[in-house]
N, C-alpha and C positions, 0 to 999 in steps of 0.2 A: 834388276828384276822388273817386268812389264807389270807397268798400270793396268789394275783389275776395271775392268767398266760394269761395278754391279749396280749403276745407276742406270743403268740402258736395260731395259725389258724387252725381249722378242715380241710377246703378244701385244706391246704395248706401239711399240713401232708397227707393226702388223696390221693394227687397229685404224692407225692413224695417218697410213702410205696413201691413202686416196683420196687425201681431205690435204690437197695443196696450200703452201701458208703464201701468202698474199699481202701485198703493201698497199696501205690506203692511197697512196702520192705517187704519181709517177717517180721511176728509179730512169739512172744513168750505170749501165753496164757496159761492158765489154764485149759480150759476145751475142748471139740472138736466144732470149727466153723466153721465160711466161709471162713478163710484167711488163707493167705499162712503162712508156719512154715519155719524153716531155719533147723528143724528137720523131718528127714524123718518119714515116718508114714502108714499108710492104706488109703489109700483113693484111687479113680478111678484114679487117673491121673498119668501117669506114670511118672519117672524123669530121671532113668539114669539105666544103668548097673553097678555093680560091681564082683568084684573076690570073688566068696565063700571062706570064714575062719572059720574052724571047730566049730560048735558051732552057728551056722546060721540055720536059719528056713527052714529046706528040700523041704517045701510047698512054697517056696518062690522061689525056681530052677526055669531056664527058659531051660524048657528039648529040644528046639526048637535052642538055644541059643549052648546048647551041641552038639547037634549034628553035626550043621555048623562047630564047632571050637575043638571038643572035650576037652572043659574046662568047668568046671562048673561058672556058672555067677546068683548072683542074681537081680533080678528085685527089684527096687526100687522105693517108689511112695511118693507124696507128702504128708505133713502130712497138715493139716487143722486146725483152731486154730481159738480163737476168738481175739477180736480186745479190745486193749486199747485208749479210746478216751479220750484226757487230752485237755482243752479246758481254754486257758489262754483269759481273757478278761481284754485289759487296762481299769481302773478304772480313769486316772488321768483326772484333772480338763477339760482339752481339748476336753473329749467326751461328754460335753454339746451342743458343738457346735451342734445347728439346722438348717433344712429347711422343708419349707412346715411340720412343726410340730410332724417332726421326728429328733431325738437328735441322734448322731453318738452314744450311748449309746444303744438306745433303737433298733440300727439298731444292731445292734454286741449282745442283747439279743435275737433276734428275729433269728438271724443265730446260735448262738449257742445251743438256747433252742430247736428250729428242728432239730438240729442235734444231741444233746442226746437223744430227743426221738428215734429219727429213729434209733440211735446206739444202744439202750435199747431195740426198738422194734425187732433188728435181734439180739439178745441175748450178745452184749457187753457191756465192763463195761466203765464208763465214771468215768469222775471226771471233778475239775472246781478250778482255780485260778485265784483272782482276783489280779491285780497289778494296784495298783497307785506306790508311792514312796516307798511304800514295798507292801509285799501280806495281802490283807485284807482280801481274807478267803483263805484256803486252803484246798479242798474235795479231798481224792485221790480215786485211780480209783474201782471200785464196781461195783457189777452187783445184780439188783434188783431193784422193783416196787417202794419199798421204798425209794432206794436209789438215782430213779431220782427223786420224790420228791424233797427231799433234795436240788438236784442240781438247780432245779425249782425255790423251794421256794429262793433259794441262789442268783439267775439270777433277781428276781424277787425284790429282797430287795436291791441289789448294789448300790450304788452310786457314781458318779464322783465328784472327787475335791483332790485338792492338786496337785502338780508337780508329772510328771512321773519319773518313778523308773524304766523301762520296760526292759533296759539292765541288769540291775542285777535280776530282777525278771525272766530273760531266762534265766542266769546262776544258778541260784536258780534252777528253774525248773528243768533243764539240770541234776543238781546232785539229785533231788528229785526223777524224774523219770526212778525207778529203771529199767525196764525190757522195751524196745521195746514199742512205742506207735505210734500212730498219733494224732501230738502234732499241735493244731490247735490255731492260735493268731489272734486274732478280735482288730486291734490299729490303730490309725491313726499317727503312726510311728514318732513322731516328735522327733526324734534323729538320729542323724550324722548316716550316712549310715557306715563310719568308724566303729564305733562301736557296732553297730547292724551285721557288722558281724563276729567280734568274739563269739556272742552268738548266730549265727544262725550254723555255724563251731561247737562251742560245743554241740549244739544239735543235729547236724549229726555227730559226734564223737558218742554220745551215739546210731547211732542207731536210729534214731527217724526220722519217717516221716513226713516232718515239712510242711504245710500250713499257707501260711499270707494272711487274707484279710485284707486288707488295704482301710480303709476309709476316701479320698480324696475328698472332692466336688470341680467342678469346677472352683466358686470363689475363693477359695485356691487359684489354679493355675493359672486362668486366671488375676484375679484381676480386675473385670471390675468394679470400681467404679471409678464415674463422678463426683466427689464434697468432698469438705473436710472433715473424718470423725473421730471420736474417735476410735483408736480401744482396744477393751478390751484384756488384757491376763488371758484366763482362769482358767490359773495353779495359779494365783496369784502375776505374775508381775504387772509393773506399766504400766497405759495405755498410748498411744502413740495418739496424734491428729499428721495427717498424711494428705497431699496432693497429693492425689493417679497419680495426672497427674508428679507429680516431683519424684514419685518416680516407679510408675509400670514398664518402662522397665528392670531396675534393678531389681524389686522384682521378672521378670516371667526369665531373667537370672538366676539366684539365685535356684528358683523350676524349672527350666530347668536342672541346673547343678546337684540339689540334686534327680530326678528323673532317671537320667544319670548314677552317683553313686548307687544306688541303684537297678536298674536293674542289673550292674556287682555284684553285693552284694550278690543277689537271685539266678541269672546264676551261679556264682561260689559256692555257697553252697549247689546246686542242689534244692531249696526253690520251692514248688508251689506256685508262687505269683498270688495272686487276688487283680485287683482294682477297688473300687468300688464307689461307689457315691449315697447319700443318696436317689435321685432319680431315682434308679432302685426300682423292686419289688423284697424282698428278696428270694421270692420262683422261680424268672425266674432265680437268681445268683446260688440257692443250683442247680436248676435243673442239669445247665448248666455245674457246677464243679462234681455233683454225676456221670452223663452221660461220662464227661471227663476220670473218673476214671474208669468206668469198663473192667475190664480184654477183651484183643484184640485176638478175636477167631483166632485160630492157623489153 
């Protein structure tokens, strides 16, 4: 039976086909696109001057440039490239948590599957990792109709359960992903900011354009409950009956301290962090990060 894609919205892809997604870093691609290369190349935009060395494209003199200086100098212009979109989604138990009948799950499919398409619609290649306590599927990056299929059907069929793995699954990554991406992670981050960032360090060591959306509701953080309750551990702990009035000032210390930590965590590894909460609409969030991202006319 075919994977349903009721995470993919027509109006919502519709909305968002003319707001191209864009890498902070130059990328290394394969074929010629819309992002910047770290290698020079043909394209309209100029980048820089250098000193002619025999064996240089004569057509490439800037006879203007001569004349001024009487040196020759040639013109050098940006090379253009397409975009590797590597899109890690935490699978572990934790992303069941719901509201209003959307599972931090289904929020982190609905983000990542608009954004392969729209990566696929302007001709780059995607891929897809899922992490609970290890990776449960591994897709690397490709370009083709078929291929987001794949990624689709992959998003489509995931599942949450078991303990998170998510710090060794970015180290993982980090060495997987050979060449320059924008490496995009959809998690509700429940690991020590400590160590979330040595594998956000290692993925900017490689290179990689790193984006977190971070899926937070604000029960998490507030704590506003009024009466005794069970609470369950997703990942498979043991539950906890808990009296939210003897313990909430501590618990919103506690997510005060760890949202403190972690802001220094994404500031110092240069991170584009997103936070988000299951009641936004996911298409006002892509808008608002695609928009973020377009290149700032000169």
């Amino acid at each position: 039976m075919a994977a349903t894609y009721d995470f993919i919205e027509p109006r919502v892809i519709a909305r968002l086909k003319n707001l191209n997604m864009h890498a902070r870093l130059p990328m290394v691609g394969s074929v010629t696109g819309m992002h910047r290369s770290p290698h020079r190349g043909s394209s309209l935009e100029f980048a820089e001057y250098r000193k002619y060395v025999p064996g240089d494209d004569t057509r490439r003199l800037d006879w203007r440039a001569y004349g001024r200086s009487d040196r020759f100098y040639i013109k050098e212009f940006e090379a253009d490239t397409n975009l590797r979109l590597c899109l890690i989604v935490d699978t572990s138990g934790s992303m069941n948590y719901a509201r209003g009948g959307v599972s931090k799950l289904q929020f982190a499919r609905q983000i990542a599957g608009t954004l392969a398409y729209l990566a696929a619609w302007q001709g780059d290649a995607i891929g897809l990792y899922c992490a609970g306590k290890t990776f449960q599927r591994q897709i690397t990056p490709k370009r083709s109709a078929a291929h987001l299929r794949v990624i689709l059907d992959s998003l489509a069929t995931s599942t949450a359960t078991g303990e998170t793995g998510l710090v060794a699954a970015l180290h993982e990554a980090a060495e997987r992903i050979r060449q320059r991406a924008l490496v995009v992670i959809l998690s509700d981050l429940f690991v020590e900011p400590k160590e979330l960032s040595g594998a956000f360090q290692h993925l900017r060591f490689r290179k990689h354009d790193v984006v977190v959306f971070h899926l937070l509701e604000q029960a998490e953080i507030q704590f506003d409950f009024d009466r005794p309750m069970r609470f369950v551990d997703l990942e498979g702990g043991p539950a906890v009956l808990a009296d939210p009035s003897l313990v909430a000032v501590e618990y919103r210390q506690a997510v005060a301290s760890y949202l403190s930590d972690l802001k220094t965590v994404v500031r110092d590894a240069n991170v584009d962090y997103q936070r988000l909460s299951l009641e936004q609409h996911y298409g006002d969030v892509l808008a608002k990060f695609l928009l973020a991202r377009m290149p700032k006319r000169k």
